[in-house]
C-alpha positions as CSV (number, residue, x, y, z in Angstrom):
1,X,8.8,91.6,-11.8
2,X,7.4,93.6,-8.9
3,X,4.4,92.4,-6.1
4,X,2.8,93.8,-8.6
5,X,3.7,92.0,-11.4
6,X,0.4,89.7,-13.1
7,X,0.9,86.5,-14.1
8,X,-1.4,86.1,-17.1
9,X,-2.9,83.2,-18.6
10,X,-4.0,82.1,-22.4
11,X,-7.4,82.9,-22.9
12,X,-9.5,80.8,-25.4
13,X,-11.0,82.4,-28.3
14,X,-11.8,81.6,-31.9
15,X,-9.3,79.7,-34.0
16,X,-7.4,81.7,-36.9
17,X,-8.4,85.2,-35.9
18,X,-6.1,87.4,-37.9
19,X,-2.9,85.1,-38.0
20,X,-1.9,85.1,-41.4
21,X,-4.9,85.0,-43.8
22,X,-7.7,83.2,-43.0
23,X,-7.3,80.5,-45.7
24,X,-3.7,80.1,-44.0
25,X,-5.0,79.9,-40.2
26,X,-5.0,76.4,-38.5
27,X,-8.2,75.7,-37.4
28,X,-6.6,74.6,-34.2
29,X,-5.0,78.2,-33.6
30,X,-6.0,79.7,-30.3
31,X,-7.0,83.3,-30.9
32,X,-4.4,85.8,-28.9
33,X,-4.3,86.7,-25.8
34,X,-2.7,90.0,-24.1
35,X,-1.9,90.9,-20.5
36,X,-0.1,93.5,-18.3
37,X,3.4,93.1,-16.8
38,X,4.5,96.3,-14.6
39,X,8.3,96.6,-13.3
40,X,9.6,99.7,-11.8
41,X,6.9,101.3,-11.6
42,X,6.2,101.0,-15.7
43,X,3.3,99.1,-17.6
44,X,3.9,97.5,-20.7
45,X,1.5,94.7,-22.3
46,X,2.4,91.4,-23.7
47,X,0.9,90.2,-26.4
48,X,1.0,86.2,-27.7
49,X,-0.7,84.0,-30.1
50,X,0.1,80.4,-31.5
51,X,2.1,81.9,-34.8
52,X,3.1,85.5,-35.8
53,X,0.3,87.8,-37.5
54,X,1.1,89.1,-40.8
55,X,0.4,93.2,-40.1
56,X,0.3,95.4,-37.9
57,X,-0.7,94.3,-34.2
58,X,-2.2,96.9,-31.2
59,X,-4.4,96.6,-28.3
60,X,-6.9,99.0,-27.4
61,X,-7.4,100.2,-23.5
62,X,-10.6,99.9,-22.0
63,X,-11.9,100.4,-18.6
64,X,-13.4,97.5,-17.4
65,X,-17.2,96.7,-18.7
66,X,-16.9,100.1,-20.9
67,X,-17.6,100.7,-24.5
68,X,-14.6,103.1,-25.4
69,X,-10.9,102.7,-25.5
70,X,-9.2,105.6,-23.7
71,X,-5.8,104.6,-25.5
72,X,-4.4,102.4,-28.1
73,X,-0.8,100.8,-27.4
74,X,1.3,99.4,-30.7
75,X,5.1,99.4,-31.8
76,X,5.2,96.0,-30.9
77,X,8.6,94.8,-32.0
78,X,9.7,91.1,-33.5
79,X,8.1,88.4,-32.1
80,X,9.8,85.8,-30.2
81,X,9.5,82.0,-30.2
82,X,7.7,80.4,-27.1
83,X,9.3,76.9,-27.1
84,X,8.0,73.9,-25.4
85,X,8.8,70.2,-24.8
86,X,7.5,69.4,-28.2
87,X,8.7,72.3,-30.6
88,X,11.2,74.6,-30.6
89,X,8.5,77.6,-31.9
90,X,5.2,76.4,-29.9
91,X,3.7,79.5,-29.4
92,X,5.0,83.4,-30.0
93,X,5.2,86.7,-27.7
94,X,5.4,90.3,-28.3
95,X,5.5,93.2,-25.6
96,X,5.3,97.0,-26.2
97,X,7.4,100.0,-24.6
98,X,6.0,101.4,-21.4
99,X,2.0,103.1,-21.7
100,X,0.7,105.3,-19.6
101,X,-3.0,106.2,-18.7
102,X,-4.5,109.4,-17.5
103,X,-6.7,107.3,-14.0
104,X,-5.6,104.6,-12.4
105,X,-8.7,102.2,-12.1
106,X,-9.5,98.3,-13.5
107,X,-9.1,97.9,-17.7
108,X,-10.2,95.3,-20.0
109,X,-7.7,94.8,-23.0
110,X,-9.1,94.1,-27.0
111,X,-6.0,93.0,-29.3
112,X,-6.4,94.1,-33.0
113,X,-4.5,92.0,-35.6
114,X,-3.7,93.4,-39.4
115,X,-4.8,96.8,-38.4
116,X,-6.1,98.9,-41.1
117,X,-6.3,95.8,-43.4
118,X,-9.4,94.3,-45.0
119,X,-9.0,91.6,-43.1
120,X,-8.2,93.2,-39.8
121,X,-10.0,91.8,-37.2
122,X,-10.3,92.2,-33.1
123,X,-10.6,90.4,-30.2
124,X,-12.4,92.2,-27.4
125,X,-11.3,91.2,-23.4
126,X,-8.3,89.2,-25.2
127,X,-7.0,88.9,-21.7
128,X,-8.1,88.9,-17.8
129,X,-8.7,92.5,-16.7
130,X,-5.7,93.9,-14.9
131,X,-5.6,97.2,-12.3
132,X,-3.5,99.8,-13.3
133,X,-1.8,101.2,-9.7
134,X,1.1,100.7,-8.0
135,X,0.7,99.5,-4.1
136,X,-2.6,98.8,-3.6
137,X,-3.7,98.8,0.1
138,X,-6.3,98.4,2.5
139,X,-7.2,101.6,3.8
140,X,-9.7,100.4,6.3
141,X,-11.0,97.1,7.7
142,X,-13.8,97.0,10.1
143,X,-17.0,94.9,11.7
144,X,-20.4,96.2,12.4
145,X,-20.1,93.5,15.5
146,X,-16.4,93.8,16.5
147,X,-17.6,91.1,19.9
148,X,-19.4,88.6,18.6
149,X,-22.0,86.3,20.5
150,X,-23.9,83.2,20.4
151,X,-27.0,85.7,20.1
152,X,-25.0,87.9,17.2
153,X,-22.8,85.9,15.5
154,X,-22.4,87.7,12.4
155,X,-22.2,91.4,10.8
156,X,-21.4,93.3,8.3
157,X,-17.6,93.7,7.4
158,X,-16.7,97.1,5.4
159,X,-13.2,98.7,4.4
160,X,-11.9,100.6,2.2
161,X,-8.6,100.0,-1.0
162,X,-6.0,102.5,-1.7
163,X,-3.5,102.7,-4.0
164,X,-0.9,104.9,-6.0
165,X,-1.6,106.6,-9.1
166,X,1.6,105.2,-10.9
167,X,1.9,108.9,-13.0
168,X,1.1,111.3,-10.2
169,X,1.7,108.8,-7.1
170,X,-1.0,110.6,-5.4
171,X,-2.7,107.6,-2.8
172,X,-6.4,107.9,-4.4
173,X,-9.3,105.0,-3.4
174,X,-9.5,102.4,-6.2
175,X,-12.4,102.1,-7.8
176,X,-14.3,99.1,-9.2
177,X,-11.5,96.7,-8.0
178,X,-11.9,93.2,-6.7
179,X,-12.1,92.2,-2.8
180,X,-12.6,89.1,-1.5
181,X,-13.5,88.9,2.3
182,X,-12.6,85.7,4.2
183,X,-13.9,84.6,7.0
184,X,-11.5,82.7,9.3
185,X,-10.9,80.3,12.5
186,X,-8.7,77.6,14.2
187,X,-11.4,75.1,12.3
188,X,-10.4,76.9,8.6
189,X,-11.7,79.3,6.4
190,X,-14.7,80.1,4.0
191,X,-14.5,83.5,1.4
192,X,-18.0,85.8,0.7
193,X,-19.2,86.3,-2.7
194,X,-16.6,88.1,-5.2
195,X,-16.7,92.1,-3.8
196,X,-16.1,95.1,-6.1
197,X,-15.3,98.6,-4.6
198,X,-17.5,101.3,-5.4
199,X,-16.2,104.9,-6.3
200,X,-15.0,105.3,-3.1
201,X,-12.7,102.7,-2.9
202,X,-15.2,101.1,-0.4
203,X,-16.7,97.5,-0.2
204,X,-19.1,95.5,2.2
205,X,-20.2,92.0,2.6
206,X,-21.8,90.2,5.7
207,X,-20.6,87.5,7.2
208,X,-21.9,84.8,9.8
209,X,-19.9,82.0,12.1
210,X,-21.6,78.7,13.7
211,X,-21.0,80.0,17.1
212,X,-18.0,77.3,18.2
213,X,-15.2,78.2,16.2
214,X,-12.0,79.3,17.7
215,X,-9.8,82.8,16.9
216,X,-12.4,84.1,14.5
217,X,-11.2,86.5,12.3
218,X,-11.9,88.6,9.2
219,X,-9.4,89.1,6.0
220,X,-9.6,91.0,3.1
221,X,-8.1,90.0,0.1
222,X,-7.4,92.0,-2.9
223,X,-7.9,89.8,-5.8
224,X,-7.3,91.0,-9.3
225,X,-8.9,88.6,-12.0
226,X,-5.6,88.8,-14.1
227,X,-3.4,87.0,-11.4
228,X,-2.3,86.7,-8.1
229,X,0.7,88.9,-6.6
230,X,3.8,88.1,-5.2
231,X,2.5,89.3,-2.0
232,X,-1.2,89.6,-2.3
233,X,-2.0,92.8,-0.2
234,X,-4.3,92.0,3.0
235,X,-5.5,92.9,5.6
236,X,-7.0,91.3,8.9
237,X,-9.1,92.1,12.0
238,X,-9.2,89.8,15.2
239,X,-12.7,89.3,16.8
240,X,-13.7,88.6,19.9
241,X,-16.0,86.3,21.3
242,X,-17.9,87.2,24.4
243,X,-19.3,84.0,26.1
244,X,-22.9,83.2,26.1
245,X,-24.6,81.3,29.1
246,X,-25.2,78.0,28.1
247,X,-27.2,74.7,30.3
248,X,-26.3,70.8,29.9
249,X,-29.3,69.0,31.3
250,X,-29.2,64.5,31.2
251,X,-32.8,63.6,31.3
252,X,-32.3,60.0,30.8
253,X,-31.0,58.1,32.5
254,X,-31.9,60.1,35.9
255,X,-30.1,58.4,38.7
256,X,-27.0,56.7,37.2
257,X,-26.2,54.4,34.4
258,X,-27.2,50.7,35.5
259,X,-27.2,47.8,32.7
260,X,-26.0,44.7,32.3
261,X,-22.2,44.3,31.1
262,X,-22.4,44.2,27.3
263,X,-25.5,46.2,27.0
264,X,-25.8,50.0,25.8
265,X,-28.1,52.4,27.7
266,X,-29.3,55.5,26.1
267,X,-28.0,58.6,27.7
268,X,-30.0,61.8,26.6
269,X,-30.7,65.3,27.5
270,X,-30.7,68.9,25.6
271,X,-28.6,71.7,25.8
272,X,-30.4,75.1,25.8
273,X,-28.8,79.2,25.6
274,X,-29.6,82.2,27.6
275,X,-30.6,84.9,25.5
276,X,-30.5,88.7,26.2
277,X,-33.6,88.8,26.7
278,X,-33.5,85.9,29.6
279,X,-35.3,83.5,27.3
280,X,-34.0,79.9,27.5
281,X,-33.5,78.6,24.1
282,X,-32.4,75.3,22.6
283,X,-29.0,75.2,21.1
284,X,-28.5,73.3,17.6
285,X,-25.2,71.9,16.1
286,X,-22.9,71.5,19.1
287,X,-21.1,68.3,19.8
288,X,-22.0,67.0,22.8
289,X,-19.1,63.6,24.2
290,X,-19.9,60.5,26.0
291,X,-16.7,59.1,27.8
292,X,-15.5,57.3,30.3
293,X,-13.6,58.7,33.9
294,X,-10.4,57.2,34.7
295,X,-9.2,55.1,32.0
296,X,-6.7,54.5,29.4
297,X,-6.6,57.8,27.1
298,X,-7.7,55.4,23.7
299,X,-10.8,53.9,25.8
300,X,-11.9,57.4,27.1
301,X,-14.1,58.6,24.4
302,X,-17.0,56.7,23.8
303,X,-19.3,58.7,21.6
304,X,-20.0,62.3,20.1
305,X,-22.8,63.4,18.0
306,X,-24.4,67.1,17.6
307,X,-27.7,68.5,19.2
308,X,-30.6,68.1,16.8
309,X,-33.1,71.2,16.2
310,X,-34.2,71.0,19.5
311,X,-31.0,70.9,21.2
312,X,-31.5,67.2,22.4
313,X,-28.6,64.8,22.0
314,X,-29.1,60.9,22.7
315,X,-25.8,58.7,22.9
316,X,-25.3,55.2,23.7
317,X,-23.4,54.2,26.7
318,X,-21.8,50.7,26.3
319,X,-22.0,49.6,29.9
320,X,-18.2,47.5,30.5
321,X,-17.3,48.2,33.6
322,X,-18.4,50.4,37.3
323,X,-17.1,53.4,37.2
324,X,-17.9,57.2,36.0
325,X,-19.1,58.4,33.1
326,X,-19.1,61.9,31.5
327,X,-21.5,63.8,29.5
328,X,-20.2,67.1,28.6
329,X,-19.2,70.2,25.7
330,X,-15.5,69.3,24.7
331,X,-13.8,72.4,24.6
332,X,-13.3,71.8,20.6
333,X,-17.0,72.9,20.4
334,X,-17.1,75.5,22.9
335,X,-13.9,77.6,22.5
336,X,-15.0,80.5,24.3
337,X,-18.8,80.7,23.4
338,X,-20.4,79.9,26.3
339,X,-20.1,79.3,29.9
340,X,-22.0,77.4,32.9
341,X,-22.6,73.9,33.6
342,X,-21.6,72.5,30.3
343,X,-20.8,68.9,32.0
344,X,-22.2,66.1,34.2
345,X,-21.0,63.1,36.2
346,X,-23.1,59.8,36.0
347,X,-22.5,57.0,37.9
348,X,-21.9,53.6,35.8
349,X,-23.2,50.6,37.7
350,X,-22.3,46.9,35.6
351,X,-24.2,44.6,36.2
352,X,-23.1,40.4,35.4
353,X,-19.9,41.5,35.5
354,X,-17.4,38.3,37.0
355,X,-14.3,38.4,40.1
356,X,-12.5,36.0,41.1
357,X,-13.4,35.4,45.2
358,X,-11.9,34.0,47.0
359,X,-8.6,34.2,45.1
360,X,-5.1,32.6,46.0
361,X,-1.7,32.8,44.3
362,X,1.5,31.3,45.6
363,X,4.6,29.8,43.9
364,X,6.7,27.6,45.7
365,X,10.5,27.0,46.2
366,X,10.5,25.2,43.0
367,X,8.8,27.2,40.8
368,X,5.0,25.9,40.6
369,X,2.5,28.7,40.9
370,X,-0.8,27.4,42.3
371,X,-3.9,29.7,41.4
372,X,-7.3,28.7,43.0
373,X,-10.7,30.3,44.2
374,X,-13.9,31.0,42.2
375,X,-15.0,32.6,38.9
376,X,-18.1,34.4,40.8
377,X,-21.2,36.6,39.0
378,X,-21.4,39.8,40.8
379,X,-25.4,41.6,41.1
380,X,-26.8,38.5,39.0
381,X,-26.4,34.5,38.0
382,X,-24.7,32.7,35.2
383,X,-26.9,30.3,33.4
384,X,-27.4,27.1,34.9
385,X,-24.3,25.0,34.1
386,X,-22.3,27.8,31.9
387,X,-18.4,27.6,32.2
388,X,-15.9,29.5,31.4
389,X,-12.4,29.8,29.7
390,X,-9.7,31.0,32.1
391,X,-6.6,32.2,31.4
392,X,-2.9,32.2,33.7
393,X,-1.0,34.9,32.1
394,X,2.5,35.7,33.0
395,X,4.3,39.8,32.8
396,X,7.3,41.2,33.5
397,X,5.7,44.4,34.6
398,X,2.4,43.5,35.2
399,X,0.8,46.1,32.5
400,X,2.0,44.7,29.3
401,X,3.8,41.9,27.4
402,X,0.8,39.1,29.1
403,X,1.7,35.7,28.0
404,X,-0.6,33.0,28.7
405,X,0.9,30.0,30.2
406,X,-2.0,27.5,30.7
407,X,-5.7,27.4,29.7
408,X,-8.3,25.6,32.0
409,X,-12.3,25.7,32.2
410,X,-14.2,26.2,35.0
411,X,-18.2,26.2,35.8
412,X,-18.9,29.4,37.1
413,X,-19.2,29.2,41.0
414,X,-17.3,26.3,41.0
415,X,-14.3,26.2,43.1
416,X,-11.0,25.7,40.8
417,X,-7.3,24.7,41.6
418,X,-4.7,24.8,38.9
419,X,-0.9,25.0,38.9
420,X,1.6,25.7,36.3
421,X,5.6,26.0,36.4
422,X,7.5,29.2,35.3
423,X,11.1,29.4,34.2
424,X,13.8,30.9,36.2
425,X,14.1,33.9,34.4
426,X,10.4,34.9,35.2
427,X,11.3,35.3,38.9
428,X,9.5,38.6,40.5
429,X,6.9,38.7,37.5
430,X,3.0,39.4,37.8
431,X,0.4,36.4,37.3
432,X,-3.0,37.0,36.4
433,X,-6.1,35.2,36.1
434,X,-8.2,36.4,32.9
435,X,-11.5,35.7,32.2
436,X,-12.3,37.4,28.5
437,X,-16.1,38.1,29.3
438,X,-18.7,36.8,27.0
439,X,-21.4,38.9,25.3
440,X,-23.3,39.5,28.4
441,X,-21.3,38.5,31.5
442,X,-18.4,40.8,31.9
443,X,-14.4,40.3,32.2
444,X,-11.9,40.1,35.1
445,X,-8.3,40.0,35.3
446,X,-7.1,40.4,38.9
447,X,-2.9,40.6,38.8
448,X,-1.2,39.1,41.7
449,X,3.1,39.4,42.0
450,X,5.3,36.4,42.3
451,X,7.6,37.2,45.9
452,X,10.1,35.1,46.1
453,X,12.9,35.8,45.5
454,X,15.9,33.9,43.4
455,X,18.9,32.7,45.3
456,X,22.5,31.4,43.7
457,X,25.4,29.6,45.2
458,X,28.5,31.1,44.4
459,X,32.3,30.3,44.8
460,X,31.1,26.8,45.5
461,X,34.0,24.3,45.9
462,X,35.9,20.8,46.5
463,X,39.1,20.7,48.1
464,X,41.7,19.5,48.0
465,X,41.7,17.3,45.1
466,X,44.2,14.3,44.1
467,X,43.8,13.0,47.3
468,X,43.6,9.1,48.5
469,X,40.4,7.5,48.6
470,X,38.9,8.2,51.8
471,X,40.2,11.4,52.6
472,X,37.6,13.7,54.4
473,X,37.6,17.0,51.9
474,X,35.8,20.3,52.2
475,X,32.9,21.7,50.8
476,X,32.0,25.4,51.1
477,X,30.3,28.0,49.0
478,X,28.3,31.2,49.7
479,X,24.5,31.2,49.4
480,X,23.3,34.7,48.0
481,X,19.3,36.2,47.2
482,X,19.0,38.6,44.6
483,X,17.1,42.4,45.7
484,X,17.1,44.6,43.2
485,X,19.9,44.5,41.0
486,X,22.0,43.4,44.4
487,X,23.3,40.0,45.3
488,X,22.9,39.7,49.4
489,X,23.9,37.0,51.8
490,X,21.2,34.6,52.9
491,X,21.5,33.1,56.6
492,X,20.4,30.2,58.7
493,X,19.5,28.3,55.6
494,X,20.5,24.3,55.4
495,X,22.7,23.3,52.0
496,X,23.2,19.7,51.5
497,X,26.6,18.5,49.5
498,X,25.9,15.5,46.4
499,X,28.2,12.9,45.1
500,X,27.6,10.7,41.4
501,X,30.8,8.4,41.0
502,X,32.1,8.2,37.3
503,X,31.1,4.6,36.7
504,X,28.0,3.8,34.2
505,X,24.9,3.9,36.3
506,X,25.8,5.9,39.1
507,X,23.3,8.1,40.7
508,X,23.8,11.2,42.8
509,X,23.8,10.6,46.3
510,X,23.2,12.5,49.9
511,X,27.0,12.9,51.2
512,X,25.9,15.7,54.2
513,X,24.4,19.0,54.8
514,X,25.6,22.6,56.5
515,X,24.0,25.8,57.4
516,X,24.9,29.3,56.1
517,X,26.5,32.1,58.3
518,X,25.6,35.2,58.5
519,X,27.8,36.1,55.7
520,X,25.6,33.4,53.6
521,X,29.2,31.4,53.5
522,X,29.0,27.5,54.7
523,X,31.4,25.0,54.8
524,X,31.1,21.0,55.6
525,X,33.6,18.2,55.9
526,X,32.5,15.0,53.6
527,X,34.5,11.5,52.6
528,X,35.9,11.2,49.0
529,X,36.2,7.3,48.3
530,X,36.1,7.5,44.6
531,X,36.1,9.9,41.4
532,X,33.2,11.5,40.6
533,X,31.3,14.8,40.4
534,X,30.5,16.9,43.6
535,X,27.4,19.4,43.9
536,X,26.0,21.8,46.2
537,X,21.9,22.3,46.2
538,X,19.3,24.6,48.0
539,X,16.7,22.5,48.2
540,X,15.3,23.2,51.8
541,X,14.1,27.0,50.5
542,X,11.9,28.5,53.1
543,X,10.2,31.0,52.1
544,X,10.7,33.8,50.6
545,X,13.4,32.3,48.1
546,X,13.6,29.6,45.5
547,X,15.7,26.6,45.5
548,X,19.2,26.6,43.9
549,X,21.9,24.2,42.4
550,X,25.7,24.9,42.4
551,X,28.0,23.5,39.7
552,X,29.2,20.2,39.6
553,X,32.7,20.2,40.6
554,X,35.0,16.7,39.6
555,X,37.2,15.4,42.0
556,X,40.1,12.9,41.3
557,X,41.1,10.0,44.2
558,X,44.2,8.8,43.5
């Protein structure tokens, strides 16, 4: 089947008409319905009904809303069964050789069953009405406002619909055919009233937009009632938008957004529109965004609401933090439409929001992290006797992954000192002191990093081994830091060497000391008298590195 081939579809109609007898008819029959197919440039029309009529079957040609047939198609041949998932005969179809008309134009279609019999009977507009032409097209598609405005933001869209007279091919207007016009943008679309062309082939609708949407466009559509095409002919015209002058005004608050943490503070103002004619004018309907400056994208927008009637907008700031706040068109609502100061700064001042001051962080060479200072109220007081619940949180990267290690309350004011240890492996990770906020007295979370840095002994050692009891044997080693992902030599720093003798209850003991070279080696003479384990510790870490044991090396006196 050709683009324009119609799919038709069974049309309801009064039960028994003219299958069989009438005493034979099911009284669930569906009358029959008929429809055009074209291929090649030839019409034929398919009939169908639930069973097979007795006589003689044709189907009278009408132009569309007429009263008289201009031609009357029969020879249909045998019918053919329709089956479906339920019967192998469900329904049957019939279709005649090719027909040809004198005009091309829209026809309705009346099937007569048992023609010329007593009981013949017909069904008038057995099917949708279909167009007979081959290519229709859209001569013409135009705008009485081709630049739209704020001030004009509608028209009147008119074209014109061609097609070929499938006898003489001679391209002729269509008449009395269906058009829909759509009208289009980035934010969807919305279709006119059904359109019929007049004589001319012409048609005419009007059309209006908001005044916000993006890419607006027009599209004709030609839309016969007995199907859609393959491709549906079209056509479409791009408008432009010309950009109207347009004012953001905040009335309230007028000097900056001050509240207490927690509160919300009404921020409100009107937008008005510059007409032609220099009048200011409210503007209605556009969305006007409350966000924040400088923070994370998910915790920038705060609110968004449209102008009333009068243009005014009123949006509540929830005052969390200081900072900037914007009041402005998002482009999403402006798109082109107007231009001039469409956004405004405002301060945001928080009051009863906390810090901690003074503040101190430290770790030392063993791993304990001391945090101490004050949980203050900044521009305001506390209650009388109100505490709070602080938190020490550890991170490897001191934006995510926050793990609290310790929990402690504090009066607020109050001077605090708490420590906590941290493993190894947390070496170079950010602390932070977190205070949540309550419902009226506002958070902090100041992020402090841990500095020192971790230190290993390496190709530590015992020798010789097997030796009497009382022979003076060496230990040496190299002392490294870690930087980076690099191991570097640490210098000037004192080792001491440990001895526990195998027998039940022994405990380590001090056996001597030595000091790292430059290279971070060392190396120190002490007494064997008896077996045991040996060890080498950094315990005398000066800042900035952490302490660090060697392995336990065994030595056997013989």
């Amino acid at each position: 089947m050709t683009s324009l081939g119609l799919a038709l579809a069974v049309t309801a109609a009064a039960s028994g008409l003219g299958l069989g007898s009438a005493a034979q008819a099911d009284e669930t029959d569906s009358g029959p319905w008929a429809g055009v197919v074209q291929s090649g440039g030839e019409f034929r029309i398919r009939v169908g009904a639930d069973r097979a009529p007795e006589g003689d079957t044709v189907v009278r040609v009408r132009p569309k809303d007429g009263d008289t047939a201009v031609a009357e198609v029969g020879g249909f041949g045998a019918w053919r069964c329709m089956p479906d998932a339920e019967s192998s005969c469900a329904s049957v179809q019939n279709e005649s050789a090719p027909f040809v008309l004198a005009d091309m134009g829209m026809y309705d279609l009346d099937v007569v069953l048992n023609k010329g019999r007593e009981d013949e009977q017909e069904r008038a507009e057995a099917g949708s009405s279909f167009v007979y032409a081959l290519n229709p097209r859209f001569g013409s598609l135009e705008s009485s406002s081709p630049v739209l405005s704020y001030e004009r933001r509608g028209g009147k869209a008119s074209g014109t619909l061609l097609a070929e007279h499938p006898r003489t091919h001679e391209v002729k207007p269509l008449a009395d055919a269906p058009v829909q016009l759509v009208v289009q943008s980035d934010r969807g679309t919305h279709a006119t009233e059904r359109l019929t062309t007049d004589g001319a082939g012409r048609f005419a609708a009007l059309f209006q937009y908001n005044g916000y949407e993006a890419n607006p466009s027009l599209q004709a559509l030609f839309n016969p009632e007995s199907g859609s095409y393959a491709r549906a002919p079209q056509r479409t015209l791009g408008l432009q938008v010309r950009a109207t002058p347009a004012q953001l005004t905040v009335r309230q608050p007028a000097g900056g957004i001050v509240g207490r943490y927690g509160s919300k503070v009404p921020v409100k103002g009107a937008l008005t529109w510059t007409a032609s004619d220099g009048t200011v004018r409210p503007l209605p309907g556009v969305s006007v965004r409350l966000s924040n400056e400088g923070c994370a994208q998910e915790q920038c927008g705060l609110s968004q609401g449209p102008s009333d009637a009068a243009g005014a907008f009123d949006l509540p700031y929830p005052v969390e933090r200081d900072g900037s706040a914007r009041v402005e068109v998002p482009p999403a609502s402006n798109n082109g439409w107007f231009t001039g100061n469409l956004s405004t700064r405002l301060s945001v001042d928080a009051t009863h929001t906390t810090l901690f001051s003074p503040l101190k962080v430290s770790a030392d060479q063993n791993r304990t992290i001391t945090v101490g200072g004050q949980l203050a109220v900044q521009q305001g007081a506390a209650p009388a006797g109100a505490k709070a619940t602080v938190e020490v949180q550890l991170s490897a990267d001191g934006k995510t992954g926050w793990k609290t290690v310790k929990t402690f309350t504090t009066p607020f004011g109050t001077t605090f000192s708490q420590q906590v240890k941290h493993a190894a492996a947390e070496d170079g990770h950010y602390v932070r002191l977190r205070y949540a906020g309550a419902a009226d007295i506002g958070p902090a979370a100041p992020v402090v990093r841990l500095t020192r840095k971790t230190t290993q002994i390496v190709r530590d050692n015992l020798a010789p081994e097997g030796i009497p009891a009382g022979t003076r044997i060496t230990a040496s080693g190299v002392l490294q830091a870690k930087s980076g992902t690099a191991w570097l030599p640490v210098a000037g720093q004192k080792v001491r060497v440990y001895f526990k003798a195998d027998a039940p209850g022994s405990a380590w003991t001090y056996q001597g000391a030595a000091t790292t070279a430059a290279n971070g080696s060392f190396s120190t003479k002490v007494t064997a008298r008896s077996d045991g384990a040996w060890q080498i510790r950094y315990l005398d870490a000066t800042a900035p590195y952490y302490v660090a044991i060697g392995r336990e090396d065994h030595v056997d006196v013989v």
